[in-house]
Structure formats: C-alpha cells, structure tokens
N, C-alpha and C positions, 0 to 999 in steps of 0.2 A: 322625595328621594334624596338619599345622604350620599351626593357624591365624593366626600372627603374619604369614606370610609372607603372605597375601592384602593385595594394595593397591588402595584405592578409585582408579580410575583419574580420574581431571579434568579436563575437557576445557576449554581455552582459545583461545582467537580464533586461534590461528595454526594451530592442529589442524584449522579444518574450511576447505575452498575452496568459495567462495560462485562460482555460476555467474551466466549470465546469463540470462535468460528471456523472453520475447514475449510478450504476450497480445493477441486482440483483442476488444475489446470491443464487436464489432458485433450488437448484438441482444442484448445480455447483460441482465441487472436488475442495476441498481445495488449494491444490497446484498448481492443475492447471487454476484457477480463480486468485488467488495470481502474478503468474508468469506474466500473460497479465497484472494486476495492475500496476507489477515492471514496465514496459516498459511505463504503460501510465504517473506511475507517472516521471518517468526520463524522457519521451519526446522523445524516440525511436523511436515511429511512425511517429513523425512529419520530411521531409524532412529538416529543420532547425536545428536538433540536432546536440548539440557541448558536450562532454562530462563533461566539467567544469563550463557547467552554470546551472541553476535552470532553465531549459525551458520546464518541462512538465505540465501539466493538476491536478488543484483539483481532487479526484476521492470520490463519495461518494457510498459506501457500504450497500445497502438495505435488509434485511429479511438477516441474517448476521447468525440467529442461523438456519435457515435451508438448511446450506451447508453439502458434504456429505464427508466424508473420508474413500476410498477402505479397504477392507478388515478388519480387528480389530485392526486398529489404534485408535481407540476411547481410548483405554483401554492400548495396549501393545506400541504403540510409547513413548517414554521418551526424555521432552527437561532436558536437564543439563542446572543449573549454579550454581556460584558459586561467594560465598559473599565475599571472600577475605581472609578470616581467615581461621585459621586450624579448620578440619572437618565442612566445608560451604560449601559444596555440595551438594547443593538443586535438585531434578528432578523431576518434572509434567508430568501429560498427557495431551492431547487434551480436556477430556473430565474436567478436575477441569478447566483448564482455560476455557473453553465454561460455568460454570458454575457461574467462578467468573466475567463474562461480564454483568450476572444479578443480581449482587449486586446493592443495589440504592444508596450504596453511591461512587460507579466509577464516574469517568467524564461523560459526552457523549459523543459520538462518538468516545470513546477510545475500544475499543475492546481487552484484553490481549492475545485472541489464533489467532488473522489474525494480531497483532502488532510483535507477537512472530516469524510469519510465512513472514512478510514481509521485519521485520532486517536483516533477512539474504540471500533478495536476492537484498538489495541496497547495494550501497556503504559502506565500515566503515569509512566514514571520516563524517569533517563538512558537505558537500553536501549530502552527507546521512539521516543525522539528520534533515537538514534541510525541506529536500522531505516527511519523514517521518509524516510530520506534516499537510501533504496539503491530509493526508489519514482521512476518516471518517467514522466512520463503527456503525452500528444501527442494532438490533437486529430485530424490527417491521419494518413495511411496511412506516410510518412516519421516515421526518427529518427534522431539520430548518432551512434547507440552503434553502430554496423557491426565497428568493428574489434575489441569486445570478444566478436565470432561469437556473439549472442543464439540459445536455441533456440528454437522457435516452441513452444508450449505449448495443446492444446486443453483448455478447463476442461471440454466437454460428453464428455471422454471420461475422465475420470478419474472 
C-alpha cells in the first residue's frame, strides 16, 4: 500500500457555500437561542467544519425584541467594559441595550444586546470578527435579505 499518495485534504473559504437562515426569536432564552446561533454561524453543524475557515451560514434574527431572559436579568445582570482610560469603566444591563436597538439612528440589523451576547461565545481573533458580521438581527417580523431566499430555521426542533 502507497502511503505517500494519501493527501490531507484542506478546506478553504471558496470550498464551502454559506446559506442563509431565519430564525425567530419569539419566546426563545436569550442565551440559549444565542448559543445554537454560535454554532450555526461558525458551521459546527455542518459535517465539513474545519476550525480555521469561515464555513458557516448567514443567520438572520427575526422578532429580536420579543426574546425572554430567566429570572431578573432584565434589570440585575451587568455587562462591563471599559474604554481604556483611568476610571472607564462603563456597565449595562440587558434591558438599556434592548432599548438602545430602538433608536433610529442604529444600523440595521445591528442589534447591541444579541451583538453583546454573541462576542463572546465566537472566537477572539480575526475569524471572530469576521462571522460576526454574517449576524442580522431585526426587532419586527420584516427584513431585506428576501432576495438572498433565507430558510426559515426552527431551533425547538433540532
């Protein structure tokens, strides 16, 4: 047997086609609708995952403000950060960023409390960043990725 001729195959960004997906987040838990995101948008689920490429799924984020959060995390969870300077130590709740998603002069489909909740269950590097971006998240029942034909995606049945 000719074990010279076995080639480690290596998959790179142009080998895998990233779909698009729907989710709704009506009645969902925050973290745990989040956590199935992380996986779809890294490409976990798919048999062809390699850890260093970009091979997961667009995912878009529907009815965004009627997710729920157990217990009095509304009010009593606190994210930290901080700006770099002495005494810039900034900390929110759940409930100002769900607040500041309905400002009209944000992006779209930028969401600041599932962008807050999904940094830190990707990567910290450039691939991080990079997935980060294939995230779309919408307050209403509307979005205008139509013409990229999204699938609808139920998380309670997988």
């Amino acid at each position: 047997m000719d074990t010279l001729s076995y080639k480690t195959v290596s998959p790179n960004e142009q080998s895998f086609a990233s779909e698009w997906v729907v989710i709704d987040a009506t009645d969902q838990v925050l973290g745990r609708l989040c956590s199935q995101v992380a996986k779809i948008l890294r490409g976990k689920n798919k048999p062809t995952y390699s850890p260093f490429v970009e091979c997961g799924d667009n995912v878009i984020i529907i009815n965004a403000d009627k997710v729920k959060l157990t217990g009095k995390k509304w009010d009593d969870h606190i994210y930290l950060s901080y700006t770099g300077y002495p005494g810039g130590q900034r900390e929110t709740t759940p409930a100002r960023l769900m607040k500041k998603s309905f400002n009209k002069h944000s992006k779209p489909g930028y969401h600041p409390l599932y962008i807050k909740v999904m940094k830190g269950m990707l990567p910290k590097n450039r691939l991080g960043r990079k997935l980060i971006n294939n995230l779309h998240v919408y307050n209403g029942p509307e979005h205008p990725h139509a013409a990229q034909n999204p699938k609808p995606l139920d998380l309670n049945k997988i």
